[in-house]
C-alpha positions, 0 to 999 in steps of 0.5 A: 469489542470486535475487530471485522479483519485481520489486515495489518490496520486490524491486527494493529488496533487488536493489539493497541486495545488488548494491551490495554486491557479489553477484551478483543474478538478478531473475526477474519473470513480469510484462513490467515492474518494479513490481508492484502499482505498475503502470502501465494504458494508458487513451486512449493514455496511461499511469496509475497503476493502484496506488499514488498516493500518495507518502510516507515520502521517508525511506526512497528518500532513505536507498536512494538515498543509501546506493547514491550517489545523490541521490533528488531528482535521479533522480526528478521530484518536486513536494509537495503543499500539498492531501493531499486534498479530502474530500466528504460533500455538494455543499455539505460539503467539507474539505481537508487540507493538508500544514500542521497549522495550515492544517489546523486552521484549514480544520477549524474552519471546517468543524465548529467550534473544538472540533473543530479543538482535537481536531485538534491533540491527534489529530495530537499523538498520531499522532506520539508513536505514530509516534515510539515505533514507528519504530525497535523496529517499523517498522526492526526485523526481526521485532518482537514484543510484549516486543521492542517494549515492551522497546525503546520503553520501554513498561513497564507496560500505561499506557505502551501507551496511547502506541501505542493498540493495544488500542482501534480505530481508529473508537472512538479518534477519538472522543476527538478529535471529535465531529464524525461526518464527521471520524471518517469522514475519519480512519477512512479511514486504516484503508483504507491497509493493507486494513482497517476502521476499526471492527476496526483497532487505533488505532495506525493513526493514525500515518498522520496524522503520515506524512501530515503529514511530506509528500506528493509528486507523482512528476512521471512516475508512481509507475512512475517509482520502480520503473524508478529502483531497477532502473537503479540495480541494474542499473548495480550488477551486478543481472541482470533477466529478465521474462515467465518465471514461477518454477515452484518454490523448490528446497529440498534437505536442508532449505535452498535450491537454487535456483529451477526457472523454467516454461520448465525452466530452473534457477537454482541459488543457495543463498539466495533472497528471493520478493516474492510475497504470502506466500499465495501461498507457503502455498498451495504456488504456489512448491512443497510443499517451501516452504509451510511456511515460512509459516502459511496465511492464511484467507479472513476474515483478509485485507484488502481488494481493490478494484474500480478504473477506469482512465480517460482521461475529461472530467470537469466541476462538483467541483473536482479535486485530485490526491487526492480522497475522495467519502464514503458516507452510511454508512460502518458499513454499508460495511464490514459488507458488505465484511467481514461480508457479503463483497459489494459495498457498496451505496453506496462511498466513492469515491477519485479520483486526478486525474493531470493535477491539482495544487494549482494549477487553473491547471495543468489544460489542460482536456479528457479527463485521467487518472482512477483511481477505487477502490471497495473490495470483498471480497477474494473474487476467487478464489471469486466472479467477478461477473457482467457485471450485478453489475458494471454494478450497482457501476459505477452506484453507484460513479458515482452517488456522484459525482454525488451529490457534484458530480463527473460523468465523461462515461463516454460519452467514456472510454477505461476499464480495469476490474479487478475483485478477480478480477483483481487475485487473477490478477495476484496468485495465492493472495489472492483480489484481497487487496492488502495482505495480512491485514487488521490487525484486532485489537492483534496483526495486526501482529506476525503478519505473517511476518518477512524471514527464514523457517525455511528456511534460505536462503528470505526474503520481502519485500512488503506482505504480510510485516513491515511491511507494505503501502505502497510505503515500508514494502515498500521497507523489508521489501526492505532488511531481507530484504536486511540478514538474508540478507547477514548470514545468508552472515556478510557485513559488506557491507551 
């Protein structure tokens, strides 16, 4: 069989159907395994140019150890007691910590025992709603509304204020603080899967609890992940070939052939799983006679892109940490124009990943260190390739937000890479730079995403863009399920 994509999601389902006995032909048009999780070359050195941030260790453990091997020990792994530093002044800061005890006593400081007191029911509240989602949602092939309410037990419309899927995520928090700059920070977790606070269903606050339950440092990079799982595969069996491009998805008498590679080649198989965005199928990037396998996504439905600088830079004042957020004076008006306007926001929120820092000052050597700094933006980058001034005029912002906050990047000494949304859509044909699929926006953002198995025979999807979305956990865990539907489709008992 053949695997269209060496993401996270297809690596994952490359290795589950390996160990299991089938033969597997990966084919990534890439150099390298990873997808968006990619790696950026910056003075020399590489940084993280995707995710950053690790979470959900679940789910590698349970890969991992389902395929006889210990997580801990093929990766260099190291938690984090600071999640984030959080910045709305020079004088207004707050961490967050792995704790939420510490947490809370570190908000009460900031903005009062009211507001920690609001914390405490917040971060109750975002582990009934992860507790009540993991199993009928989060593990389930293709939940829908009855499914879910069936099997959490949500029997009438009370009950689903257990999941909070009828209020945003914006207006949710402020049944928990009153405190703008706290609703501001917590809004953020909208951002994880492309969308807006002020449109997102608060059932997103479950990314506290995932927060909560730890975040890890992988020692080599978040790359590193990517190349264990393809070891692994390959030491199971799994074929990889690298900078060749699937041209088409064979389809004959309504069911899977095979793939047609850009170089003429064919690979015949009678099952296939693209980890591609699933845009990029509707569009008919992998052939007409596949499109229709999933409904077409329009330009307003999708969520965000980013513009992002890959550095190697000496920086100087704020005091970096792994993970840190530099708030705009206006967050409202941030998302109307992303969303609403679809331009860059005139002041961003800035989110810098400090590569070289952890909890420990102790552990920066000093001098230049590896910088990733994210802006979002539209996700427009197949209708609207900014100008070099539009370009400078973001990167002025951008900058300026992190002097205003304290932090200044000597840019006069980095060695940066800019990508900009158009160049996330080349990377990512078909999605306008959009990095995690549609946009959940509204309570039924969630069950719209296509499931692992599509109605073509023979045809599956794994990725951020499909069930359950984005985030490198939750696409390994689409590449498990696209691996468990397509084993269970061929009647096989081996997985």
């Amino acid at each position: 069989m053949v695997v269209v994509g060496a993401g996270i999601a297809g690596l994952v389902s490359a290795l589950e159907l390996a160990r299991a006995g089938f033969q597997v032909h990966v084919v990534e048009r890439q150099a390298a395994p990873g997808g968006k999780m990619r790696q950026v070359m910056a003075g020399g050195r590489p940084v993280d140019a995707g995710p950053t941030v690790f979470t959900m260790r679940w789910v590698f453990e349970r890969i991992f150890g389902d395929a006889g091997r210990v997580f801990a020990e093929e990766l260099r792994l190291k938690p984090l007691s600071i999640l984030a530093r959080h910045a709305w002044t020079t004088d207004e800061r707050l961490d967050l910590f792995a704790g939420v005890e510490q947490s809370a006593d570190a908000i009460g400081a900031f903005a009062g025992p009211r507001e920690a007191q609001g914390f405490r029911a917040f971060c109750a509240r975002a582990r009934d709603i992860y507790q009540t989602l993991e199993e009928p949602f989060i593990r389930s092939p293709q939940p829908t509304p009855i499914s879910l309410a069936f099997s959490s037990g949500l029997k009438s419309l009370g009950d689903m204020w257990r999941i909070s899927p009828f209020s945003t995520l914006w207006s949710a928090l402020g049944d928990h603080f009153q405190d703008p700059r706290l609703r501001q920070l917590f809004g953020r977790y909208a951002t994880y899967c492309g969308s807006s606070p002020f449109d997102a269903p608060a059932t997103l606050m479950l990314v506290a609890h995932v927060e909560q339950d730890g975040v890890w440092i992988i020692e080599d990079g978040m790359h590193a992940l990517a190349r264990a799982i393809e070891r692994i595969a390959e030491e199971n069996g799994a074929q990889f070939t690298y900078g060749v491009e699937v041209e088409q998805v064979l389809a004959r008498n309504g069911r899977i052939g095979g793939v047609r590679l850009r170089n003429g080649e064919v690979i015949e198989s009678e099952s296939v799983i693209v980890n591609a965005d699933s845009a990029a199928i509707a569009a008919g990037l992998f052939g007409r006679n596949v499109a229709t396998a999933v409904s077409p996504l329009r330009r307003d439905q999708r969520s965000l892109s980013a513009m992002t600088w890959v550095m190697n830079a000496k920086t100087s004042g704020f005091p970096l940490v792994r993970h840190n957020v530099f708030f705009s004076t206006d967050y409202q008006a941030e998302f109307d124009d992303i969303f609403g306007r679809a331009r860059l926001p005139r002041e961003p929120t800035v989110y810098v990943c400090a590569q070289d820092r952890s909890d420990d000052p102790a552990e920066f050597a000093g001098g230049q260190e590896r910088l990733l700094v994210l802006v979002n933006a539209p996700a427009t980058g197949d209708a609207d390739r900014y100008t070099g001034a539009e370009v400078a005029e973001c990167e002025e912002r951008t900058f300026a937000v992190l002097k205003r906050l304290g932090l200044d990047v000597d840019r006069a000494s980095a060695d940066a890479v800019l990508t900009t949304p158009a160049g996330f859509h080349d990377l990512f044909p078909a999605t306008g730079g959009a990095l995690y699929g549609a946009a959940s926006h509204g309570w039924m953002a969630s069950f719209s995403r296509p499931g692992g198995k599509t109605r073509i025979p023979g045809l599956y999807l794994a990725g951020g863009s499909v069930h359950p979305g984005p985030g490198v956990p939750m696409a390994a865990l689409s590449g498990w399920l696209a691996a468990a539907q397509l084993a269970v489709d061929l009647n096989s008992t081996r997985l």
